[in-house]
C-alpha positions as CSV (number, residue, x, y, z in Angstrom):
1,X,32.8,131.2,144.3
2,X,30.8,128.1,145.4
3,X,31.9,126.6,141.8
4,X,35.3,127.3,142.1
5,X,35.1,125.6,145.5
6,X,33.3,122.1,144.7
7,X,35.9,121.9,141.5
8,X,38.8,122.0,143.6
9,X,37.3,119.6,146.3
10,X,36.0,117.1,143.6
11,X,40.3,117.5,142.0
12,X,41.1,116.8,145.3
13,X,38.8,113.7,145.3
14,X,40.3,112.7,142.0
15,X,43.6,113.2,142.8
16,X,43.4,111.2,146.0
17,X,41.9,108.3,144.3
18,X,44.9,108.1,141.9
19,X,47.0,108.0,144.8
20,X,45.1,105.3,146.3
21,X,45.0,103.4,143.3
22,X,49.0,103.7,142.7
23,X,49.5,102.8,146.5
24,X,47.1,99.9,146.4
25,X,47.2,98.2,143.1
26,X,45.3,95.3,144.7
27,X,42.3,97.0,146.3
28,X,39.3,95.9,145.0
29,X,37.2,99.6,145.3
30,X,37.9,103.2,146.3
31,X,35.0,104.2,148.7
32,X,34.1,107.4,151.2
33,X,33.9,105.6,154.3
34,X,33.3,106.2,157.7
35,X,34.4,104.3,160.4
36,X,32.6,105.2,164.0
37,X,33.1,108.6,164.7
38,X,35.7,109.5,162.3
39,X,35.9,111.6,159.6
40,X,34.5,110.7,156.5
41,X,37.5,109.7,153.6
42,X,38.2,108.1,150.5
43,X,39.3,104.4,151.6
44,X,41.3,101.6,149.8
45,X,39.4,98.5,150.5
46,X,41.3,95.6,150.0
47,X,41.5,91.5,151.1
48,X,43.2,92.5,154.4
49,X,40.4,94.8,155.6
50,X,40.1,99.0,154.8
51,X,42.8,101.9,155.0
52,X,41.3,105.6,155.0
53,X,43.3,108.1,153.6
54,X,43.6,111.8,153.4
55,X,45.9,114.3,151.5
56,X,48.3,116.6,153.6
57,X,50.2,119.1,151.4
58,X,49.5,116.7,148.2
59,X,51.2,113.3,149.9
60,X,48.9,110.3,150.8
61,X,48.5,110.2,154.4
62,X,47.2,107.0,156.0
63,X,44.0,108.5,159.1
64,X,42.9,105.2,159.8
65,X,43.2,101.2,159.1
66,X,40.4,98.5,160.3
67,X,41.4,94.8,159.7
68,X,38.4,92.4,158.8
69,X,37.1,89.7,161.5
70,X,36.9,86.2,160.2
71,X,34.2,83.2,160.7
72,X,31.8,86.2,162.6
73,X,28.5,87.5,162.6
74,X,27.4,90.9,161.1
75,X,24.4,93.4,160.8
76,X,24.2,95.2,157.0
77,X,21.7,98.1,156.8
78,X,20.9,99.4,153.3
79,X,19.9,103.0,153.4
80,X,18.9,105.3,150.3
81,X,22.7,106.5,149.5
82,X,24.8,104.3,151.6
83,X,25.4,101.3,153.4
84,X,26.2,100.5,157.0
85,X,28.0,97.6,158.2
86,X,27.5,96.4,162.3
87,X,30.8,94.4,163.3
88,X,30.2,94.0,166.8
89,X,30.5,97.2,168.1
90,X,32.2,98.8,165.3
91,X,29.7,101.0,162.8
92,X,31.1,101.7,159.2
93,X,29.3,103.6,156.7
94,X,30.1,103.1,152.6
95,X,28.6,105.6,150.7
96,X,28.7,103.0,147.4
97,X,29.5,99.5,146.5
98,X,27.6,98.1,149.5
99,X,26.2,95.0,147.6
100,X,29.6,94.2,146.7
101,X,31.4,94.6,149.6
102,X,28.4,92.3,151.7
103,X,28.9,89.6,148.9
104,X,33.1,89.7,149.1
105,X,32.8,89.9,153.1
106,X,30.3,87.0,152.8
107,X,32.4,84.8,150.1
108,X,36.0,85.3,151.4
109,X,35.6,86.1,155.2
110,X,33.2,83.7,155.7
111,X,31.0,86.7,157.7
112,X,27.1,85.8,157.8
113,X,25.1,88.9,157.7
114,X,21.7,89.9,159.0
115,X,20.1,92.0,157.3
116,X,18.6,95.2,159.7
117,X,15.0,94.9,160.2
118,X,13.0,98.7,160.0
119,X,9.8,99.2,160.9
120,X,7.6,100.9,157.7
121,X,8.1,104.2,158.3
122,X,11.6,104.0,158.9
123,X,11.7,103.0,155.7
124,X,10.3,106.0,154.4
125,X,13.5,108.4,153.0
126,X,14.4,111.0,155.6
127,X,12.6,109.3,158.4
128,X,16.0,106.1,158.0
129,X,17.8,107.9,160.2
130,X,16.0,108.9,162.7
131,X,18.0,112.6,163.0
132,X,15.6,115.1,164.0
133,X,16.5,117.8,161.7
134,X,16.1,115.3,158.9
135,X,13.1,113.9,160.0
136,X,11.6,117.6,160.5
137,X,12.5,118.4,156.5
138,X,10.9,115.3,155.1
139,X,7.9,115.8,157.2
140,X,7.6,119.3,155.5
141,X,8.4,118.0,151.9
142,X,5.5,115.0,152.5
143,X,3.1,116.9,154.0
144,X,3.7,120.1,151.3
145,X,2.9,117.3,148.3
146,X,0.2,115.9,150.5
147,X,-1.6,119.6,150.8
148,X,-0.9,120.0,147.4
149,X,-2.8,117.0,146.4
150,X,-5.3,117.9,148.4
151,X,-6.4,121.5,146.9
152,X,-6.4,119.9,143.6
153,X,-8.7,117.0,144.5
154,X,-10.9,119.2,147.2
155,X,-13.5,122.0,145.6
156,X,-13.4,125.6,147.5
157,X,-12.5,125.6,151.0
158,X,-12.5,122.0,151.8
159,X,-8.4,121.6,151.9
160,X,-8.5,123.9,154.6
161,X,-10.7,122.3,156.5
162,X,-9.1,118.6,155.9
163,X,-5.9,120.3,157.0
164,X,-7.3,121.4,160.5
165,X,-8.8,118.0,161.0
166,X,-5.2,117.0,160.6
167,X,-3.8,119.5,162.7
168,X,-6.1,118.7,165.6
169,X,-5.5,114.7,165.3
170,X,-2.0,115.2,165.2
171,X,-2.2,117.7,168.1
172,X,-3.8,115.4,169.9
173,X,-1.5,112.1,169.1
174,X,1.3,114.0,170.2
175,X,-0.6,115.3,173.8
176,X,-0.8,111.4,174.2
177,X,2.9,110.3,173.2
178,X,4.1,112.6,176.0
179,X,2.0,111.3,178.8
180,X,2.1,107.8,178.0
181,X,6.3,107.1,177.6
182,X,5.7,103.6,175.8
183,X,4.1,105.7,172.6
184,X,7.4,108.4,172.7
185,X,10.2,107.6,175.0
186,X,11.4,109.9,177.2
187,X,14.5,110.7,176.1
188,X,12.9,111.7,172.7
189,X,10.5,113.9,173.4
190,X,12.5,117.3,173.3
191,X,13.0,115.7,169.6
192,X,9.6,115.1,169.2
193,X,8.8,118.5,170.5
194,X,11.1,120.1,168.2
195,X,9.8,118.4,165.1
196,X,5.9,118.7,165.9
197,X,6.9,122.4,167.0
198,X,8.4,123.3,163.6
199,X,5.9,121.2,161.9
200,X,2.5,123.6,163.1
201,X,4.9,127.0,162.3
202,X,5.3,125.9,158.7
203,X,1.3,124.6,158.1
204,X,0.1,128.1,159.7
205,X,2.8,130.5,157.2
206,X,1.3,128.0,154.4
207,X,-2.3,128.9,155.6
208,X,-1.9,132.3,155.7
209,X,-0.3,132.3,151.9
210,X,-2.7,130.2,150.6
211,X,-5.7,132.0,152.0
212,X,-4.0,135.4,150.7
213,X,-3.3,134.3,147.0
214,X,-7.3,134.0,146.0
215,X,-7.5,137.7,147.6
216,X,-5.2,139.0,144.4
217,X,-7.7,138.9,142.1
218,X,-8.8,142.0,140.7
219,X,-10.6,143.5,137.7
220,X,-8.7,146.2,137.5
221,X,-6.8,145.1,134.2
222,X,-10.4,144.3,132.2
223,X,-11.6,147.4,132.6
224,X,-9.5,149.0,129.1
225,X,-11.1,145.8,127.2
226,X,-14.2,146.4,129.0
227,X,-14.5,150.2,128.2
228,X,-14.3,149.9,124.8
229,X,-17.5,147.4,124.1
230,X,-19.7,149.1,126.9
231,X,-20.4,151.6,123.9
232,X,-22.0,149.0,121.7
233,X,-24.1,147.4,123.9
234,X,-25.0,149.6,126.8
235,X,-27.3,151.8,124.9
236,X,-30.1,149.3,125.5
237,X,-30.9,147.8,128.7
238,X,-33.1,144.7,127.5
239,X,-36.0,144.9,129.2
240,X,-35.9,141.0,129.8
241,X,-39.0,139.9,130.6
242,X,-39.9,137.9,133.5
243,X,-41.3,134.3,132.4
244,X,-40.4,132.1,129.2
245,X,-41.8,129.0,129.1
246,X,-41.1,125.9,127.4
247,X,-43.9,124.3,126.0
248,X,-43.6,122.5,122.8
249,X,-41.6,120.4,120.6
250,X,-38.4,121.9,119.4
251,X,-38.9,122.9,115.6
252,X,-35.7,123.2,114.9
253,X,-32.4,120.8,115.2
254,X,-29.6,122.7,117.3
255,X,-26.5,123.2,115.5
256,X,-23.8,122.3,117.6
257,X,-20.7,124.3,117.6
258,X,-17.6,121.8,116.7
259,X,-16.0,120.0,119.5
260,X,-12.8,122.3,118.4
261,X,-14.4,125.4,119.6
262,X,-15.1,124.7,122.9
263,X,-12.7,125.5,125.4
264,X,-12.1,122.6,127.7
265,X,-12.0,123.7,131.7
266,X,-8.9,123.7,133.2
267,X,-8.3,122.0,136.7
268,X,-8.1,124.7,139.3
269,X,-9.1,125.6,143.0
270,X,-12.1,127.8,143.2
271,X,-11.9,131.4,143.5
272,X,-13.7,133.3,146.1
273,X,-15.9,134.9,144.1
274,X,-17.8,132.0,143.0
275,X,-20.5,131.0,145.1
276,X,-21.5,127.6,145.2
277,X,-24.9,126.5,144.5
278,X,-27.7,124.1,143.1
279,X,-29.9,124.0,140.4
280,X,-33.5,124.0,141.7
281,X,-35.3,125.1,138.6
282,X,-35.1,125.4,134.8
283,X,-36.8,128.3,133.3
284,X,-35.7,129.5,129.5
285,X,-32.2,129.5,128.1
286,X,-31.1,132.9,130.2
287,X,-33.0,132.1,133.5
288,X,-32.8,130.0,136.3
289,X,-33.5,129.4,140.1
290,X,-30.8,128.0,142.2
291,X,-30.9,126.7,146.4
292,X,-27.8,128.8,148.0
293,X,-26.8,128.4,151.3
294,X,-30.9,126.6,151.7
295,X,-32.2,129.9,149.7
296,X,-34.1,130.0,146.7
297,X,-32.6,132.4,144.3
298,X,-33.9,133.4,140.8
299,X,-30.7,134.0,138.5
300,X,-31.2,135.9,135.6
301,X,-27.5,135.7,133.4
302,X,-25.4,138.3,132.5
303,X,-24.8,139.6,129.1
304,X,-26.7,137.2,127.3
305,X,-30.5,137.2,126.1
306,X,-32.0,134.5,124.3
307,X,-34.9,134.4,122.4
308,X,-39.0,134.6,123.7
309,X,-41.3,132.1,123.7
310,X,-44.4,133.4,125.8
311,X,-44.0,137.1,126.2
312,X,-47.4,138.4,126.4
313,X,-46.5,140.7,123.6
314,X,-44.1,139.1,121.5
315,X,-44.6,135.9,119.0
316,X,-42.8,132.6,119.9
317,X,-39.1,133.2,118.7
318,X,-37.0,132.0,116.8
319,X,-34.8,128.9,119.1
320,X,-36.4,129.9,121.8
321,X,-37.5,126.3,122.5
322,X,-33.7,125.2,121.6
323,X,-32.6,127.4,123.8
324,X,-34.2,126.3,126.9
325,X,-33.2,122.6,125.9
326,X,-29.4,123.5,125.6
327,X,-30.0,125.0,129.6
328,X,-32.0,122.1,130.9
329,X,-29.0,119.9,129.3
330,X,-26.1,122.0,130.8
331,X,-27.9,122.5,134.0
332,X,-30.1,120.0,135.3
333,X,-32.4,120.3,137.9
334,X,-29.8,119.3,141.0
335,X,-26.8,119.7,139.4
336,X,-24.3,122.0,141.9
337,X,-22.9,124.9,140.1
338,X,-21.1,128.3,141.0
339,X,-22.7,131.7,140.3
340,X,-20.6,135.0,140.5
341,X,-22.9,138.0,141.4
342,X,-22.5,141.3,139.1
343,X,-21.9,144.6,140.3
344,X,-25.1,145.7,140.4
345,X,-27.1,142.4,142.3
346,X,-30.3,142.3,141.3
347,X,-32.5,143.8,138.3
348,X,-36.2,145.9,138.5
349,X,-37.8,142.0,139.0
350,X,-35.5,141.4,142.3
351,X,-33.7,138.8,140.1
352,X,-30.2,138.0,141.0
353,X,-27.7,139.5,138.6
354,X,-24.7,136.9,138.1
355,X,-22.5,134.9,135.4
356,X,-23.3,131.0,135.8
357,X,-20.4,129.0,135.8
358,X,-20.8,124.9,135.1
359,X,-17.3,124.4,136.9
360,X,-14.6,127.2,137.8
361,X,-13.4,127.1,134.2
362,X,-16.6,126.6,132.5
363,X,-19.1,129.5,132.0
364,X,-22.4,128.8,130.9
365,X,-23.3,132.5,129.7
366,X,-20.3,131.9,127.2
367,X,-21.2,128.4,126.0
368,X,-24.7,129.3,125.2
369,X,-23.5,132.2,123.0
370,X,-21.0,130.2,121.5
371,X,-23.6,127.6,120.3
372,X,-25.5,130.5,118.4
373,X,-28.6,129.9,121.3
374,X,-27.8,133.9,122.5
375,X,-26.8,136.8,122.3
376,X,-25.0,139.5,123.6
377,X,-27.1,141.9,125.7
378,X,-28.6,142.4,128.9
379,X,-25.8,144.8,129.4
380,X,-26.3,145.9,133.4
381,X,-23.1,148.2,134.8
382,X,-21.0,144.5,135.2
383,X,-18.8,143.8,131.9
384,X,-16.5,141.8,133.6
385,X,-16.7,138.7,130.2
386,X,-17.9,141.2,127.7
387,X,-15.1,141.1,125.3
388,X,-15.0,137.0,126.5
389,X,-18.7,136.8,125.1
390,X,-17.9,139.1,122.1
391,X,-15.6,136.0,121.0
392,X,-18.0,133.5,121.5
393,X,-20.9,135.5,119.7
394,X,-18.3,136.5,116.6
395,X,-17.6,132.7,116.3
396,X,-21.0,131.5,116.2
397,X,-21.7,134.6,113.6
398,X,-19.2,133.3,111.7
399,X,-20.3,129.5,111.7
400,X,-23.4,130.9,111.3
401,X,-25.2,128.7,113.9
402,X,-28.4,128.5,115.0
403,X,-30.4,132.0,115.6
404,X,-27.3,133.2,113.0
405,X,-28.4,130.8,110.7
406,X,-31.5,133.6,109.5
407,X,-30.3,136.9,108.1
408,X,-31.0,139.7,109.9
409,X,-33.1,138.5,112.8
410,X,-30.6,139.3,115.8
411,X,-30.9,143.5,114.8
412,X,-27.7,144.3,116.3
413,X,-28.0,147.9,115.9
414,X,-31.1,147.7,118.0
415,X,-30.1,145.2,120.7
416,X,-32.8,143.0,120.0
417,X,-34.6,140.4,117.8
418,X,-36.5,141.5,114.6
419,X,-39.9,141.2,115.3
420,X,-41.0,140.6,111.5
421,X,-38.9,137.9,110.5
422,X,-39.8,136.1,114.6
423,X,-44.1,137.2,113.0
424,X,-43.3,135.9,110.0
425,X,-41.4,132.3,111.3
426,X,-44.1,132.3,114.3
427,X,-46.9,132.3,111.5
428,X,-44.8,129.8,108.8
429,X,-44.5,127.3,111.7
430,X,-48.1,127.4,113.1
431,X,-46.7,129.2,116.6
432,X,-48.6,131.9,118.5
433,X,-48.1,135.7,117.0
434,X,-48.7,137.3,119.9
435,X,-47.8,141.1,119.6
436,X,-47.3,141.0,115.7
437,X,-48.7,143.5,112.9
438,X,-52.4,142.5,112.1
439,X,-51.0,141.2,108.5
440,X,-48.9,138.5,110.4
441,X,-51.4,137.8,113.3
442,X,-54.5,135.9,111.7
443,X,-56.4,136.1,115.0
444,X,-56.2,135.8,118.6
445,X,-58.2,132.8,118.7
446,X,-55.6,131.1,116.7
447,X,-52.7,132.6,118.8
448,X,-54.5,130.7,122.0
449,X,-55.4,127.7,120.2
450,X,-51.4,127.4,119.0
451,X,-50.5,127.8,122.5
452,X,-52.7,125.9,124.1
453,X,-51.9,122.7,121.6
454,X,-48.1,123.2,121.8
455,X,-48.6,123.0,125.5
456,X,-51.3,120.0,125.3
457,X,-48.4,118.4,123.3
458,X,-45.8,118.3,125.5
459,X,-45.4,119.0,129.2
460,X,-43.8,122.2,129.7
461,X,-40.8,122.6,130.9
462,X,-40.5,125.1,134.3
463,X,-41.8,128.4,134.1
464,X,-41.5,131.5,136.2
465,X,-43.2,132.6,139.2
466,X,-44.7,129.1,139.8
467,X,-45.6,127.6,143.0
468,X,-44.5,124.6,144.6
469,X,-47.4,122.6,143.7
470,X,-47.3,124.9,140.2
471,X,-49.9,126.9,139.9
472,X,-48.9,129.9,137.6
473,X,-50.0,133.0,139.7
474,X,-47.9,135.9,137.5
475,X,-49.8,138.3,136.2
476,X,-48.4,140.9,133.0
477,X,-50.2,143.8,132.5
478,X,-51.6,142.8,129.2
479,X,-53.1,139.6,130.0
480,X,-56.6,139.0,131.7
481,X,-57.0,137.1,134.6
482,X,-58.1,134.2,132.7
483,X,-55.9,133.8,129.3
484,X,-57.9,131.3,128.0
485,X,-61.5,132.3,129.1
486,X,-62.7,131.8,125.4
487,X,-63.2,128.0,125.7
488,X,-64.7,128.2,129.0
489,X,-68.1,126.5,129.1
490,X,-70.4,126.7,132.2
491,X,-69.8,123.9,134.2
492,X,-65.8,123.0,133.1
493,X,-64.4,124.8,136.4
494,X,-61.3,122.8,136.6
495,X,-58.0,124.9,135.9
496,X,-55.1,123.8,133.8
497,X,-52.1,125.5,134.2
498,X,-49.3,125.7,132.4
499,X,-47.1,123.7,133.7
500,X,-49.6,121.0,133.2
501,X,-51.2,120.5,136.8
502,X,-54.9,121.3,137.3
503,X,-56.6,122.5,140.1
504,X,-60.0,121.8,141.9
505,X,-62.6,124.1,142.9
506,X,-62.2,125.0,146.6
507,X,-58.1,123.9,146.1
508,X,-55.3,126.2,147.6
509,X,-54.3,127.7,144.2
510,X,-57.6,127.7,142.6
511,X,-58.0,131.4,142.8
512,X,-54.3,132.0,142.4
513,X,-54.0,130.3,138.9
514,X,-54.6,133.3,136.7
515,X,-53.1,131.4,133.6
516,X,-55.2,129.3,132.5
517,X,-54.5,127.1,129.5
518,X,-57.7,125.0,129.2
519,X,-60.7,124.3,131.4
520,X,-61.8,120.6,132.2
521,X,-65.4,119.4,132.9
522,X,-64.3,116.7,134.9
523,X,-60.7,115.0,136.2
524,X,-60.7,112.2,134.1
525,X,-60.6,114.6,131.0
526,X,-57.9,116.4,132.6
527,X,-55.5,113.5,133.3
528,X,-55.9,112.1,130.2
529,X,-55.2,115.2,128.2
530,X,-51.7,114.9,130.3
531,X,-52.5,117.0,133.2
532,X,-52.0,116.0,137.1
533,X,-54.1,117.1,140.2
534,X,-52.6,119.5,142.6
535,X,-50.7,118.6,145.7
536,X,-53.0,121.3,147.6
C-alpha cells in the first residue's frame, strides 16, 4: 500500500514539474522550497524571484510568490540535504541546487552572502538542526557505533565498564548544565532533559541485551557428536603422571603442520566461560601453572596427553622434549591466556581440569594435536572439543607429523604410547630406559648417568611440584629419597636439583630436595657445572 502511495505522490511530483516548466519556460530550476512557515512545494525559481506551486484537482495553482531584494546582505547555511537562505527576516529552505542559486543571487542581484558560522558539533549530522527529536536519534546511532567499537577493541567485560564510566560523566555534565544556565540555557533544559532522559533508557535495554546474549550458550547441541567418540576413548583414564621435566636438548626437529592447516582466530568478545589468566609456569607439553585472580593454579589440559620424559617408570619418550618446547613457545611464562574449566574440576593430583585457550578463538589443546606433539586422551567426563580434537589428531595422522612420523608407537587401541618402540628409541638415542624390559635397559647406572648429563647439558626447563626458590620436594613411590645417591662421596653434601639450583647444608630446602641430580664438594664446582645457589 505504502508503494502504491509514494508512486502516486512522486507522479504527482512529476506532473507538477511539467506544469511548472510549461508555465515558466524561463525559470532557471524547479526546487522543493520552503518559505518561513509555509508548506513545503515544488517552486519555479526564476530572474524575478520564486513562485511555489501546488496542484488542486490537476490545475497549477500558484500558494506563494517572494520577489528577490537587490544590492542587500544575506546569511546562506549549507546543511547535509538542503540549503537555507537568511533575507532579513525572511528564512527559505531549498532542498537542492543551493550552490547555484547563492552564485546566480550573488552574480545578478548583486546580494553578498555570509556564510553561517557552526560551532563543531553542530556540524555533526543530526545535531545541524538543533530539533530535539533529531538530536536524541543521532545521539543513539553515534553512541550504538561507538559501543560497538568498543566490544570489539575491549577483551571480556571491559566495554561494560568504559560504558558506566561514560554514563557517570555524562550524568554528572548534565547535573552541572542545569545548575549553572550559562552551560544549558534555560529555556532548553526540558530539551535537554528529554534527550539525556531517552539517552540512559536506551544504554540500560542495550545492557541488559548484551549481558543476556553470552548467557545463550549451551552444550546442549555437542552432546550427539560427543556421544559417539566417548566410546573410543573413555575406556582409559590416562593415568597422567604428575611431573615431566624438560631437561635436554631436543633430538628431534619438530615438524610443523603447514601454515594452511591452522585455523586463524577469529575477532570476537569473550565468552563467559573463559576465565582469564597468566602463565606462571611451564611444565611439559600437557601441563601448566597459571596466576588467576592472584592464585596459583596447576592446569593439567583436557583431552590431550603428550609424551614422558621423567616418569619414574617409563623411558624418555618419544617428542617428549619437542613437546614441551612447542608449550613454552605458545605460552610463555607471563603471557595472559583464558582457561575453561571441565565438568569435573580437578583430577586425583588436585590439578585443575580445563581446555587452554591462547585467545577466545585459539585453543591450545587443539594446536598441539594438530602439530602431531599429542594425542587424544586424558578423557575425564568433559568432551565438550572431542570430535574438534579428533580433526586435529586425524590431520596430523595423515601428514604423518611428528610422534605419527614412527609406526605404531601411539597404540591407539590401548590409549597410550608403546613402551617398546619409546625402550628401544630411549636406548638408540642414549636417553634413560627407565621402566623398560631388562633386554632394552643396559643398567640403572647408565639410566642415571643419561639423566643426569642431559640435565648437566642444558638447564631444565620447569618441573612440577617445585618451590619458589626450586627445590624439587616430590616424591613417587618408586624413587628413593636420594635418586642419585650412587655418586655421592663423603664430604660432597651440596644438592643439585633438577632444575639446576643447589642447595647448602643447613639451607631451607636442604632436607626438602629429595631429587637429587648430582652432589658437589664445594660451590665453585657447582656453579660452574651450570648450577646456582638457593635464594634460602
Amino acid at each position: 500500500m505504502s508503494g502504491k502511495k509514494s508512486e502516486k505522490k512522486e507522479s504527482e511530483l512529476k506532473i507538477l514539474e511539467k506544469k511548472i516548466k510549461l508555465a515558466h519556460p524561463e525559470a532557471k530550476w524547479a526546487v522543493n522550497t520552503k518559505i518561513n512557515n509555509s508548506t513545503r512545494s515544488l517552486a519555479a525559481i526564476t530572474d524575478e524571484g520564486i513562485i511555489i506551486y501546488a496542484l488542486n484537482d490537476g490545475c497549477l495553482e500558484e500558494k506563494e510568490r517572494y520577489i528577490w531584494p537587490e544590492k542587500s546582505k544575506a546569511k546562506v547555511d549549507f546543511l547535509f540535504i538542503r540549503t537555507i537562505f537568511y533575507f532579513g527576516s525572511d528564512r527559505i529552505e531549498f532542498d537542492s541546487n543551493g550552490q547555484e542559486i547563492k552564485k546566480f543571487l550573488e552574480e545578478q542581484k548583486s546580494i553578498e552572502f555570509e556564510k553561517v558560522e557552526r560551532k563543531w558539533y553542530q556540524k555533526i549530522i543530526g545535531f545541524r538542526s538543533q530539533t530535539p527529536w533529531k538530536t536524541l536519534l543521532a545521539s543513539i546511532v553515534y553512541l550504538s557505533l561507538l559501543i560497538a567499537l568498543i566490544d570489539v577493541l575491549t577483551p571480556g567485560d571491559l566495554s561494560s565498564t568504559y560504558f558506566g564510566i561514560a554514563t557517570l560523566i555524562s550524568l554528572i555534565l548534565f547535573i552541572i548544565g542545569l545548575i549553572n544556565p550559562y552551560k544549558i540555557k534555560h529555556k532548553k533544559r526540558f530539551s535537554a532533559g528529554l534527550i539525556y532522559g531517552g539517552l540512559c533508557l536506551w544504554c540500560f535495554m542495550m545492557i541488559s541485551v548484551a549481558s543476556g546474549d553470552t548467557d545463550t550458550h549451551s552444550d546442549h547441541s555437542k552432546t550427539e557428536t560427543a556421544a559417539t567418540h566417548v566410546e573410543k576413548h573413555s575406556s582409559h583414564k590416562f593415568n597422567d603422571n604428575h611431573s615431566k621435566d624438560n631437561n635436554s636438548d631436543n633430538n628431534h626437529s619438530i615438524k610443523k603442520a603447514s601454515t594452511d592447516s591452522v585455523h586463524k582466530p577469529k575477532k570476537s568478545s569473550v565468552p563467559k566461560d573463559l576465565i582469564p589468566a597468566v602463565v606462571s609456569k611451564n611444565v611439559d607439553g600437557d601441563t601448566i601453572h597459571v596466576t588467576i585472580n592472584g592464585k596459583d593454579e596447576e592446569i593439567r589440559m583436557l583431552l590431550i596427553d603428550t609424551p614422558e620424559d621423567v616418569h619414574p617408570s617409563k623411558p624418555v619418550e618419544p617428542y617428549s622434549r619437542e613437546a614441551a618446547a612447542y608449550a613454552e613457545e605458545k605460552l610463555p611464562v607471563g603471557k595472559h591466556i583464558y582457561i575453561k574449566e571441565g565438568i569435573e574440576k580437578r583430577d586425583k593430583y588436585n590439578r585443575l581440569l580445563a581446555y587452554v585457550f591462547i585467545t577466545p578463538n585459539d585453543m591450545y589443546n587443539e594446536d598441539v594435536v594438530r602439530q602431531g606433539l599429542a594425542r587424544v586422551g586424558y578423557v575425564y567426563n568433559d568432551t565438550t572439543y572431542l570430535s574438534k580434537l579428533d580433526d586435529a589428531q586425524d590431520e596430523a595422522k595423515a601428514h604423518k607429523l611428528n610422534i605419527w612420523s614412527i609406526p605404531n608407537y601411539v597404540d591407539e587401541k590401548n590409549d597410550r604410547y608403546n613402551l617398546k618402540i619409546a625402550c628401544k628409541w630411549a636406548s638408540e638415542h642414549g636417553e634413560s630406559t627407565r621402566g623398560c624390559p631388562a633386554q632394552d635397559n643396559d643398567s640403572s647406572h647408565r639410566d642415571n648417568h643419561v639423566t643426569h648429563h642431559s640435565i648437566s647439558a642444558k638447564p631444565s626447563h620447569s618441573s612440577t611440584n617445585i618451590q619458589s626458590d626450586g627445590a624439587d620436594t616430590h616424591n613417587y613411590s618408586n624413587h628413593s629419597s636420594d635418586s642419585s645417591g650412587s655418586d655421592h662421596q663423603p664430604g660432597c653434601d651440596i644438592k643439585g636439583s633438577r632444575n639446576h639450583i643447589y642447595h647448602l647444608p643447613g639451607d631451607e630446602y636442604y632436607d626438602r630436595t629429595t631429587h637429587v641430580v648430582r652432589w658437589f664438594c664445594s660451590e665453585a664446582e657447582a656453579r660452574q657445572a651450570g648450577w646456582r645457589a638457593s635464594k634460602r
